[in-house]
C-alpha positions in Angstrom: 0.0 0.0 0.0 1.1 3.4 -0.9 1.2 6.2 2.0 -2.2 8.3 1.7 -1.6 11.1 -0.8 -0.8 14.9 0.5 -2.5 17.2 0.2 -6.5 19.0 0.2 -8.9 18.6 -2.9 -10.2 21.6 -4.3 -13.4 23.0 -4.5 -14.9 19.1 -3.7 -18.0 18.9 -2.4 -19.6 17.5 1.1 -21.3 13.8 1.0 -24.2 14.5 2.9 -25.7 11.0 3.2 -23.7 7.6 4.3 -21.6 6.5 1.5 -19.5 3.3 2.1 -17.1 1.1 -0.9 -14.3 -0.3 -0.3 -10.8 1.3 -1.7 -9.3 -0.2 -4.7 -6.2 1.9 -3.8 -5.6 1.0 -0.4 -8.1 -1.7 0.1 -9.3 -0.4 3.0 -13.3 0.7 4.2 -14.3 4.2 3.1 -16.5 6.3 4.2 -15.6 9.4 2.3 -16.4 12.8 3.5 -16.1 14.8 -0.1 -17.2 14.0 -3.5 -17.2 15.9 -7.1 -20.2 15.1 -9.2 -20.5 15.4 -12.9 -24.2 16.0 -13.5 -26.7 16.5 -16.8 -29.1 19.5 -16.7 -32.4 18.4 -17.5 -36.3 20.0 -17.2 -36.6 17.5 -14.5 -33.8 18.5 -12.3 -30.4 17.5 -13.0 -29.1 14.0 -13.4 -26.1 12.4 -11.7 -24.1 10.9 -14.2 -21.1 10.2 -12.0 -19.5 10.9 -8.8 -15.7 11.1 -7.9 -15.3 10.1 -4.0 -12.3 11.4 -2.2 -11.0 8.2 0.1 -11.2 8.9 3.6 -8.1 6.6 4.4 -5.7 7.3 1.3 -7.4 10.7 0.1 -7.1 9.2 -3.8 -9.8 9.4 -5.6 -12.9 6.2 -7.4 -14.9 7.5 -9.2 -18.5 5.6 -10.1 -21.2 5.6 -12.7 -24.7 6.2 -12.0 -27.7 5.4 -13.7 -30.1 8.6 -15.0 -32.0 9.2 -12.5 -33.1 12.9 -11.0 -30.5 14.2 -8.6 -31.1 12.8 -4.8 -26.9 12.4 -4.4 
């Protein structure tokens, strides 16, 4: 395992609900505390297409695919 990477992420965003993966950097149980999100404007309200989460153990970034759906993340 690497040492967790220095430094702070910029302009990153709060999680505000209980997010949990596993690492695939340091293998390790996350429960990260920011998140960047690339999201779709639509009439709706805008649509998640994915969402980078900052590790809370290594502070390296996974970022996952969502599904449309209207933005609840």
């Amino acid at each position: 395992m690497n040492a967790p990477l220095e430094g702070t992420w910029q302009h990153a965003s709060v999680v505000h609900r209980k997010v949990s993966y596993q690492c695939s950097h340091c293998g390790k149980a996350s429960t990260p505390r920011r998140k960047y999100k690339c999201v779709e404007p639509n009439r709706a309200g805008p649509i998640t297409r994915g969402i980078i989460y900052i590790c809370s153990e290594c502070n390296r970034p996974t970022f996952m695919e969502q599904t449309a759906k209207p933005d609840t993340l």
